[in-house]
Steps between C-alpha positions, in 0.01 A plus 500: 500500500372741284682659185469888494424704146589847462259668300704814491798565310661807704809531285380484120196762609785739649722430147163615293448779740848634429466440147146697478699795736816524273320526187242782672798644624628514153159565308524837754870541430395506146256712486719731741754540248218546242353808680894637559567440106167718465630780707827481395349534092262783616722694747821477275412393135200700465596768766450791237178394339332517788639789657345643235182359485545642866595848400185509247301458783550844629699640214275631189644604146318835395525669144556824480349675162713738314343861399437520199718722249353885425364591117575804424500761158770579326560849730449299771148533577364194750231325278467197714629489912453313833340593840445291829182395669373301757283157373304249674622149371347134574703201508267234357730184649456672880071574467277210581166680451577785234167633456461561844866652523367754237170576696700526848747748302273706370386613835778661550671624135251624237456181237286588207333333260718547252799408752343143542411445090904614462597277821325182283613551160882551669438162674370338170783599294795524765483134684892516546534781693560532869275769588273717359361868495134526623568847569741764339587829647384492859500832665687551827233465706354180344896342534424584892186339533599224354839437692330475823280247371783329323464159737169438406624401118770287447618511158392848443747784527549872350806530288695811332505480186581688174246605238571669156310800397475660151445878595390556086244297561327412080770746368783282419291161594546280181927573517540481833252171565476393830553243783267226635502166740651286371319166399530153477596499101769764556663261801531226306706703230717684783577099579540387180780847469654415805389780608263432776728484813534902484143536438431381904357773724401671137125533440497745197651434131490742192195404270506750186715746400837652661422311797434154301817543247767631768372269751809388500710850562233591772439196710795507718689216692274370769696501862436194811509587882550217778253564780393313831175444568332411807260179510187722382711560138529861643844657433749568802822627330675517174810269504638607126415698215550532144406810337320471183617710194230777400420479118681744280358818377368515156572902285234444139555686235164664537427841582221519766400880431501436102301122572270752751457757215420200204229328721348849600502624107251170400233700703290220499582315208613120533830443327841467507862676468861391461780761469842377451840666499590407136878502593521288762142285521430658815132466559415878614122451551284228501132526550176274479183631576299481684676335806448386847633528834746246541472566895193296469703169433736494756273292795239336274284714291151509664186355309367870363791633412601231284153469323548892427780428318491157336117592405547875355468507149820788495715143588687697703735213622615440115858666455413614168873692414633093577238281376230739343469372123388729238456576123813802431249714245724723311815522750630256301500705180884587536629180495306427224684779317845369605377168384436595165804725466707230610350233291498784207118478430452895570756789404449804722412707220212191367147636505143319475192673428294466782089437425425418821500123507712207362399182336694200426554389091169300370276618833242745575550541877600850559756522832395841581735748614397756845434817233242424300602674203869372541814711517548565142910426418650380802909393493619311783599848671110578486419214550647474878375858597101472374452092556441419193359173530450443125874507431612290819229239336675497163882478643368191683335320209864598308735379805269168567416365921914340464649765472319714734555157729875535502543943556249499761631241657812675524366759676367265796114462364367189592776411759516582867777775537648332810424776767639369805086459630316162536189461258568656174351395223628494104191650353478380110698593172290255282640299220375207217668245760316668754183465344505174441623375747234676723214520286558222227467770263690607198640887492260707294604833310213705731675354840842723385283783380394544873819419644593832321351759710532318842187264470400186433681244684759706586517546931782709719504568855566874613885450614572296151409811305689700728777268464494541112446863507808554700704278244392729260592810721845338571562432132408133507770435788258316797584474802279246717208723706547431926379636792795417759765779499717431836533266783622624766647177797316505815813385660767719338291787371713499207250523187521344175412667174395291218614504182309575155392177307582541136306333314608547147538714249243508157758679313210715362601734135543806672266728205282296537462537897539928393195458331239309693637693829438854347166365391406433828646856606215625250255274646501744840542828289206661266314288297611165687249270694607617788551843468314649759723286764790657355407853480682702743792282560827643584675197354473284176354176571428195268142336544268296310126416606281217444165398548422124500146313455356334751226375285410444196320760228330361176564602196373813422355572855629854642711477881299748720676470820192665720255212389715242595528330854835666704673153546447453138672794330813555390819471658747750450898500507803764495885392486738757505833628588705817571657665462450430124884597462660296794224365663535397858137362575281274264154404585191316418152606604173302467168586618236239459157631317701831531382593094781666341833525580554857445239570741522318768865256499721762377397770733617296802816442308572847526442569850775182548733712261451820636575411848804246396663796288406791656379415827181666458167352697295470187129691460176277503457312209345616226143406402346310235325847396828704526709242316226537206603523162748254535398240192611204586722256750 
């Protein structure tokens, strides 16, 4: 018999088969549970997060830019306002081919040029932003054309926006400034303020004057909506809104029909004028000339425009009353009388015979004086009214570059006054520490002989020596010069009224003040410099002119203003204040290459006066050939 084999172990295979089906069973169980722990962590745990990523997909965040805050003059007079237009804006993230987004476009809305060149240097400059203008100001018809055509360009749309205007176009330019794109530099310091989050939705920031300073004041609060878009990004409702604030309104100090009148009265003439209310520091006029039309800045200037300006040898984009540095010429004569009353190196009833020139102990170089002959005896009364330059060189040698130093200095030369205006400069009071430390030079005796009639290396801007002259029409009390009178809330419409800034008090000897002041009074009466700009005048006004070099004259060589080059001749200068007896208005005026001060700066003084004081829309200036006989200054 045979013995039988099983090959085939039916019971172990079905143990290993129900081992290998449990532990599938379980591999599925466990990756089951898995997938449930996954839903459970995304439907509960993270439920918000992505019901918001959710939301996001329909749901957009817009900004809403404030308006910006009004300028206006201190009767109320709008210097600077708003208006809405239409423009045609391209979001660069939503274009694939932009050049041919431009070219399709411009079959149907008029693109220039100069639109493109602008379009560029806006997309060089303003990477950041989420859309921008290729078009400003579309007309009502090209907004229709357009909007039927609207599907054909995604990422192009017209938006309402608000642009400023400056109706005074170059009157007023250089105080008012203006506003421009901003750019990459000025996002990174909005960021580094902390400021940036209610710059979104804002395209414009203040660059130069009013507009750059108050930035701040006339901004506003930028506002959010919530709104649902449809799959195309195209907006389907508003879901919530948060208003922005508008900026606040800005009152100056300045008068716009007395600014109007100043810049009119240069004719002209390039130059500059600051009038200040002595009592207070209010800054009633301030003019720069020539200017420019700050409208030109607002989208981009184009390519001619700017070469007009930045190219013409007038500079008109220089703000010369700010930042304008220049020699003072005789203007500063009167506080170089105070100086040497106070430091008691001249009595008021001291005289020096006047030859015509000066010359330092052991030298031969003659300092000549304007008059040829000289003034014969001259006191310090004299001295003031005729511009005696010989005795003014004298007092200087006698009171030494220190001492000048430390009473100028009091009187704000060579340091910024602090007007509440970006860019001012300090001009120059020179000194022996000066000197050397900018030239490596030594102080020489002929340095303070120049220093004494308002040469040399002596520099002021136009609102410093209106600053000082209103010191000296206040009595040495100063009050710090500003331009922003009022700000009047945007939300509340209540308006707040700054206070006067007192900046000290010189404490001035009050003869001595009686003195140099009714010298001045002279100056503007018979026989003074600047006669003819006082003759007629209903009032008494205090003035004293100045005419500063521009280059150099040798020794013995004879200033004949008709043979030399325009840009090269004199400049000329009048500070004054009135009335003399309680004055209410002190100015500076300088005209560059204007000759004389009697002639040219101290007849635009007057038409300021006569309008401030009497209200009176001054005549046409006079001429060189009517203001003849005047001698000198």
């Amino acid at each position: 018999m045979k013995r039988h084999i099983e090959f085939k172990d039916t019971q172990r295979e079905i143990h290993y088969f129900r081992l290998r089906l449990a532990l599938s069973l379980g591999f599925v169980l466990l990756l089951l549970l898995i997938l449930l722990a996954r839903f459970v962590y995304l439907q509960a745990i993270q439920q918000s997060h992505y019901q918001t990523l959710a939301e996001n997909n329909r749901i957009s965040i817009v900004p809403i830019a404030p308006s910006r805050g009004l300028i206006l003059d201190r009767n109320g007079v709008v210097l600077a306002h708003n208006y809405s237009a239409y423009t045609l804006e391209i979001t660069l993230s939503k274009v694939v081919d932009l050049k041919t987004t431009i070219d399709e476009l411009a079959k149907l809305i008029d693109i220039q040029p100069g639109d493109r060149k602008r379009f560029k240097r806006l997309l060089a400059d303003n990477r950041k932003f989420e859309s921008l203008p290729i078009r400003n100001r579309l007309t009502d018809d090209e907004v229709a054309r357009f909007s039927t055509q609207r599907y054909r360009f995604p990422g192009v749309e017209i938006k309402a926006r608000l642009f400023r205007e400056y109706p005074y176009h170059e009157q007023i330019s250089h105080l008012l400034g203006y506003i421009g794109r901003i750019n990459e530099s000025e996002i990174a310091q909005l960021e580094e303020d902390e400021i940036a989050a209610n710059y979104r939705g804002s395209d414009y920031i203040g660059k130069t004057g009013i507009e750059q300073s108050y930035e701040g004041e006339l901004h506003g609060k930028t506002g959010f909506q919530q709104v649902e878009v449809d799959a195309g990004g195209r907006e389907v409702r508003v879901l919530s809104r948060t208003s922005p604030v508008s900026g606040n309104n800005l009152m100056l100090t300045i008068d716009a029909k007395l600014q109007g009148i100043a810049e009119q009265a240069f004719g002209n003439y390039r130059g500059a004028l600051v009038a200040i209310d002595p009592r207070n520091g209010e800054v009633l006029a301030f003019v720069s000339k020539p200017g420019y039309d700050p409208n030109l800045f607002i989208d981009g200037i184009d390519e001619q425009s700017w070469n007009e300006l930045n190219n013409s040898p007038d500079v008109p984009l220089n703000n010369r009353a700010l930042r304008g540095q220049y020699s003072p010429g005789s203007t500063i004569k009167p506080f170089m009388a105070l100086a040497g009353l106070h430091y008691n190196k001249r009595t008021p009833g001291h005289t020096i015979s006047d030859p015509g020139y000066f010359s330092l102990p052991g030298s031969r170089h003659r300092y000549r004086d304007w008059k040829k002959d000289g003034h014969g005896s001259v006191d310090l009364f004299k001295s003031i009214v005729v511009s005696c330059d010989t005795y003014y060189y004298g007092l200087a040698t006698e009171l030494g570059i220190d001492n000048i130093y430390s009473f100028f200095s009091e009187f704000g030369f060579g340091k910024k006054t602090g007007i509440d205006m970006e860019g001012e400069v300090s001009g120059l009071m020179p000194s022996q520490e000066w000197k050397q430390k900018r030239h490596k030079q030594k102080w020489y005796a002929g340095d303070t002989v120049s220093v004494g009639i308002g040469q040399g290396y002596n520099l002021v801007t136009p609102l410093q020596l209106a600053y000082a002259t209103a010191i000296l029409a206040n009595d040495g009390v100063a009050y710090r010069p500003h331009l922003l009178k009022e700000v009047q809330s945007s939300r509340t419409s209540e308006k707040r009224t700054l206070g006067t800034n007192l900046e000290s008090n010189l404490n001035l000897n009050s003869e001595h003040l009686a003195l140099v002041k009714s010298a001045m009074v002279a100056v503007t009466q018979p026989g003074g410099t600047a006669a003819k700009a006082g003759a007629g005048a209903s009032y008494a006004f205090a003035g004293k002119t100045g005419t500063a070099q521009v280059i150099g004259i040798k020794q013995g060589e004879k200033y004949i203003e008709s043979k030399i080059q325009e840009r090269h001749r004199d400049h000329a200068w009048f500070m004054a204040f009135a009335p003399s007896d309680q004055p209410k208005i002190a100015l500076a005026v300088l005209v560059e290459n204007g000759g004389h001060g009697s002639s040219t700066a101290a007849p635009i003084a007057r038409k300021v006066l006569d309008y401030f004081l009497l209200g009176k829309v001054p005549h046409p200036l006079l001429t060189v050939d009517e203001a003849e006989g005047v001698e000198h200054d």
